[in-house]
N, C-alpha and C positions, 0 to 999 in steps of 0.2 A: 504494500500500500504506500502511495506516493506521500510523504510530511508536506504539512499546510505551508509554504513556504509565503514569506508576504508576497502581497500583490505586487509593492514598487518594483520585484525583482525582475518583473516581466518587460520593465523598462528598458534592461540593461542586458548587455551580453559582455562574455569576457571581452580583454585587449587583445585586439591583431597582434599588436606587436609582441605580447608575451606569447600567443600563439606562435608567431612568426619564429620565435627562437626554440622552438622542439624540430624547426627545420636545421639548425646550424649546428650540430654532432658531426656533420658528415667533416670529416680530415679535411684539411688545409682551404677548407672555405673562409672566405674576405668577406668579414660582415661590416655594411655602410646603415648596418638596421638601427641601432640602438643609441638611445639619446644623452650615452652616458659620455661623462669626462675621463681622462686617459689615467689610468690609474699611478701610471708612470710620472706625472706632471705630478702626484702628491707629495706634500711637503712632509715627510716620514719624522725628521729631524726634530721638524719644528713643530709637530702635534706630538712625537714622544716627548719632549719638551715640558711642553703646557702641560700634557696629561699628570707627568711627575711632579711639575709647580700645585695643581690642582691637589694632587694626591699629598704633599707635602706642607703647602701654607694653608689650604683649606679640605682636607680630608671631612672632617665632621660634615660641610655644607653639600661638599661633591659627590659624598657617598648618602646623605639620607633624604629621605623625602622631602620634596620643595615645594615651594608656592606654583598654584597653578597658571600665573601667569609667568613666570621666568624664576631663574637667578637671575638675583637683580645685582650683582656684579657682570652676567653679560650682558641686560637690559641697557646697563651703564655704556658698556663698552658699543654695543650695536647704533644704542642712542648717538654718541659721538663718528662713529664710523657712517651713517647717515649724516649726521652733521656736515662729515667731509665732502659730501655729494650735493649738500646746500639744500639740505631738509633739515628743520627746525624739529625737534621730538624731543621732550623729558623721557627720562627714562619708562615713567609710567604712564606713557601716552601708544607703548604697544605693547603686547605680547610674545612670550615667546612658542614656539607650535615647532609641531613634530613634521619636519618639512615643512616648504611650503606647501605642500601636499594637502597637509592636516588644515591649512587656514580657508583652501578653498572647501574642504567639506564642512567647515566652522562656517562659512558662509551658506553654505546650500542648507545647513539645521538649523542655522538663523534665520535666515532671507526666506526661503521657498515654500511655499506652502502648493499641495499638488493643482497644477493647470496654471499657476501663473507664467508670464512673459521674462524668457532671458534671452539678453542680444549677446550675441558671441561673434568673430568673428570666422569668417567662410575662407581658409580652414582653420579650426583652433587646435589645442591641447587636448589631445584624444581623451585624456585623463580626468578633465571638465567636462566635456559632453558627456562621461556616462557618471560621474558624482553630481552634475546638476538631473541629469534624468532619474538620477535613483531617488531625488528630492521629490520628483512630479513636476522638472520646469516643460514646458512648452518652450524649446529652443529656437528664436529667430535666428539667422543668419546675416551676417554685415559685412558686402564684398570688401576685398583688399586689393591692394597692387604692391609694389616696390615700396612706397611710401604710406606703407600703413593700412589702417581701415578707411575707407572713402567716405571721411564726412558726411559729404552730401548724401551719402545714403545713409548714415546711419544716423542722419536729423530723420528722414523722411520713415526709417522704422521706429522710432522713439517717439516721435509726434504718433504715427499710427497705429502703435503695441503697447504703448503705456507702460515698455518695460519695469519689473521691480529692482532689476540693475541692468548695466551693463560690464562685459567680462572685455578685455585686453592682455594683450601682451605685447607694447607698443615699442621692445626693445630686443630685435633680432628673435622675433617669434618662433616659438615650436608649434607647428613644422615649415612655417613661410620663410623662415630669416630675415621678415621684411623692418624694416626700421621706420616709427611714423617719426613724418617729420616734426620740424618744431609750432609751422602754423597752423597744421591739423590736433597737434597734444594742445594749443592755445585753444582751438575750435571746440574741442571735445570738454575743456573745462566751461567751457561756455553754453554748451548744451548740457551741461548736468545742470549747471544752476537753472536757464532756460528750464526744463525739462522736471527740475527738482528730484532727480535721480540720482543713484550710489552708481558711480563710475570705480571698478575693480581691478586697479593696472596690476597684472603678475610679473615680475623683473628678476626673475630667473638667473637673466644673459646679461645683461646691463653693463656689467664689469669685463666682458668678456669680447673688448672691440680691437679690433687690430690697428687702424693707426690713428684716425681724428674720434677724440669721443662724441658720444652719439648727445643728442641734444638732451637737456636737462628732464630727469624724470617729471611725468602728471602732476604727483606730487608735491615735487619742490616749486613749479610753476604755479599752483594753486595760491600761491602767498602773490601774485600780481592776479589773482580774480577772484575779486568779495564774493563771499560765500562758498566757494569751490571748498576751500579742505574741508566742512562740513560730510561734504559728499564723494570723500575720495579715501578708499581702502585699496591699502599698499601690500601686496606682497613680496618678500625677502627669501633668501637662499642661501646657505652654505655650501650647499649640496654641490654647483657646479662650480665654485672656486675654490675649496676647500676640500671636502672630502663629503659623498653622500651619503657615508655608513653613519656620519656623527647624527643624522637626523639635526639638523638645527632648522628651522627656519621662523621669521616672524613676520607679525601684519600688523600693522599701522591703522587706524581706521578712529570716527569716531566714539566717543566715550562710552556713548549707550551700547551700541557696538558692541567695543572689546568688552563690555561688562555681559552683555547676553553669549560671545563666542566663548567668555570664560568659562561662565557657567558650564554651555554644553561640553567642552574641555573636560572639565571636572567628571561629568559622566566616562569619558570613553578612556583618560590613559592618566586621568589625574595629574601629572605632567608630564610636561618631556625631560629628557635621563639626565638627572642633575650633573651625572659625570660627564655626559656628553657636554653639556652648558657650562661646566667651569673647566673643560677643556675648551671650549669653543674661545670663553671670555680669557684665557690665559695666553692664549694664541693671539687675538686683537692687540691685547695689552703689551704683548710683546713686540708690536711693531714689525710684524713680517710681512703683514699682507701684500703692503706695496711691491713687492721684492715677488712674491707667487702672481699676483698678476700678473706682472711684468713677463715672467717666462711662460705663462698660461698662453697671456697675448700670443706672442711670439710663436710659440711648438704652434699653435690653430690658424693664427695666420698663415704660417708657410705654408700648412696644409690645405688650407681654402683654396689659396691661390695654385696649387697643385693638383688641384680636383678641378678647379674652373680649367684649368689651362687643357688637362688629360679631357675632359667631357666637350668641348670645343676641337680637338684632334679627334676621338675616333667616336664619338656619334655628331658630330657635326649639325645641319640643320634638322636632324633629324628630333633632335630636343630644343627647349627654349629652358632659360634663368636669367635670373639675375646673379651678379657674382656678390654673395655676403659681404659685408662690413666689418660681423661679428658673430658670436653665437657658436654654435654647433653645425648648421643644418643648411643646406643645400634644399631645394623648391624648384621640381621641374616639370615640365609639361610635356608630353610625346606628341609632339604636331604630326606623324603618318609622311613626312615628308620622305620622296623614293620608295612608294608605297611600304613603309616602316606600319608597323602598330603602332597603333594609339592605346592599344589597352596595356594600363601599367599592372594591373593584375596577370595578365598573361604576359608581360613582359618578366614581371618578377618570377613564376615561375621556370622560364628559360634560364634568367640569372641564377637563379638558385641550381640549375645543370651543368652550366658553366662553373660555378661552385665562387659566387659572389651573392648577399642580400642585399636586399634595401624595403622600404616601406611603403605598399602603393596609397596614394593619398588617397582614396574614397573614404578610410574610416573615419578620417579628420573632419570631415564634414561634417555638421548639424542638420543642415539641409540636404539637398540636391547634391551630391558628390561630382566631381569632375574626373572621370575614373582616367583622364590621359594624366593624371597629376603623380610624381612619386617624392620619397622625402631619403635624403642623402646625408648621414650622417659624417662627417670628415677627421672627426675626434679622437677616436682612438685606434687609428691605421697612421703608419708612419709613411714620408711621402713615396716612398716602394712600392705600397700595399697598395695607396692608391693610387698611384699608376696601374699595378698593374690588376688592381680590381674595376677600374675603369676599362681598361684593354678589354676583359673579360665579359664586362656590361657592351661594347662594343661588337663582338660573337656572338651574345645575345638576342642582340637588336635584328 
């Protein structure tokens, strides 16, 4: 006899992507699948470090039960590390959460009630679309290009859906790479307040640019448009500049807010792993980060440019992109050009014969899928790999 399992669950099915990896056991196969940082870029040194500072000047805080909004030694430190990016935050104007993972399902137990309106953008964070559906959103879609999500459309879905928010990731997007500009982030503060809407920017990648930084987070902009930080929750990460095993992540938002996501907090993990947090906070405090950006930048730059350069030689026009700025992720389209396919699903599994993966975008979608779409991870292939996992997507094609 089948268990009563809840209804929301019919909303949701598992992730492609986790899927996707029971395909990569086979020997010497090139995965471009997965959204992770290179494990090699981590700073081993300098979180044994912290972890030993942690274990040593504060054992009793790091090792017992904490408050459920943070250690507020790394509240402290996070606070000023925002600071540095020209966001204004007391220590207790955020949280801290188990990923940023955990802040967007704090949103969907806050925010969602079933059949309401969420705008996202077309494609988002595969990861959003099924924790807001397991809430009961009703997911809009808000086309994008190179420069973001396209205002003009996503006034004209906001005026007509009466969104209860809106979801972004307006800084080298997973799975777009797309970067919005700085007068579309002014735009968008301007339709929340317009709008009287919670605009949701997730900033993952933010830190993770290769040469000119990307223009000033939602956020920190909000201080030049009365009323905007009202209406603007911030999500933070450790996870892709530091290390994702530490679980850190926090959100910014307002007060009423952080006080309803705490609560729910409280229900599901009580807090995040004090040891992880006064390792995270011993780490800031020790002034490395600069110094791990710096060669994060660098290792993902050269590889970006190594993937743009390989996917331009041997599938030609047979694909369209833009070349990243920053980020992880490559965003490409199979035009059928030389009579090529256009379906990235059946593209992927030739690739995966050739013994290379990647991720066909349909499941990124909210809406309407664009199945010529696929998503290129560049992060943890060295520039070898991706040569010669490109050559191999070439064979493919």
């Amino acid at each position: 006899m089948p268990l009563p399992f809840a209804d929301r669950l019919n909303n949701v099915e598992t992730s492609a992507i986790r899927e996707l990896f029971k395909l990569l056991g086979k020997p010497g196969i090139i995965s471009f699948a997965g959204g992770f940082p290179d494990s090699a870029m981590f700073d081993v040194e300098g979180i044994k470090e912290a972890a030993n500072k942690a274990l040593t000047e504060e054992a009793g805080g790091a090792l017992q039960y904490g408050a459920t909004e943070g250690y507020n030694p790394l509240r402290e430190q996070l606070a000023a590390f925002m600071g540095s990016k020209g966001v204004t935050v007391a220590p207790d104007g955020l949280i801290v959460t188990t990923g940023s993972q955990q802040a967007l399902d704090l949103l969907g137990k806050t925010m969602i009630d079933p059949g309401d309106k969420v705008i996202v953008e077309g494609p988002t964070f595969l990861a959003t679309i099924q924790c807001f559906r397991l809430y009961g959103a009703d997911l809009v879609s808000a086309p994008i290009d190179a420069n973001g999500v396209d205002t003009d459309e996503l006034e004209k879905l906001m005026a007509e859906h009466k969104p209860k928010f809106v979801y972004l990731i307006p800084t080298f997007g997973n799975p777009s790479g797309a970067m919005l500009s700085l007068e579309r982030r002014k735009k968008v503060l301007a339709l929340a307040v317009k709008y009287n809407t919670l605009v949701v920017e997730d900033d993952p990648y933010g830190d993770l640019y290769f040469n000119e930084a990307p223009p000033p987070s939602i956020l920190s902009l909000s201080k030049d448009v009365p009323g905007s930080r009202e209406l603007i929750a911030h999500c933070g990460s450790m996870s892709k500049v530091l290390s994702p095993g530490l679980r850190v992540g926090w959100m910014i938002a307002p007060a009423e807010l952080l006080a309803k996501a705490t609560m729910c907090k409280q229900f599901s993990d009580a807090h995040t792993s004090t040891f992880a947090q006064a390792t995270a906070a011993q780490y800031l405090k020790a002034g490395r980060m600069p110094a791990t950006l710096a060669k994060v930048r660098k290792a993902y730059g050269e590889r970006a440019l190594a993937m743009g350069a390989a996917l331009k030689r041997e599938l030609g026009d047979a694909i369209e992109f833009t070349q990243p700025q920053g980020g992880l992720f490559f965003w490409a389209r199979l035009t059928g050009a030389g009579g090529k396919t256009k379906d990235a699903g059946e593209f992927a599994k030739r690739a995966i014969n050739q013994g290379v993966a990647f991720v066909p975008g349909a499941p990124f979608f909210a809406g309407e899928p664009d199945v010529s779409t696929f998503r290129l991870s560049f992060a943890t292939a060295d520039v070898g790999k991706i040569e010669e996992g490109v050559a191999r997507l070439g064979k493919a094609l």
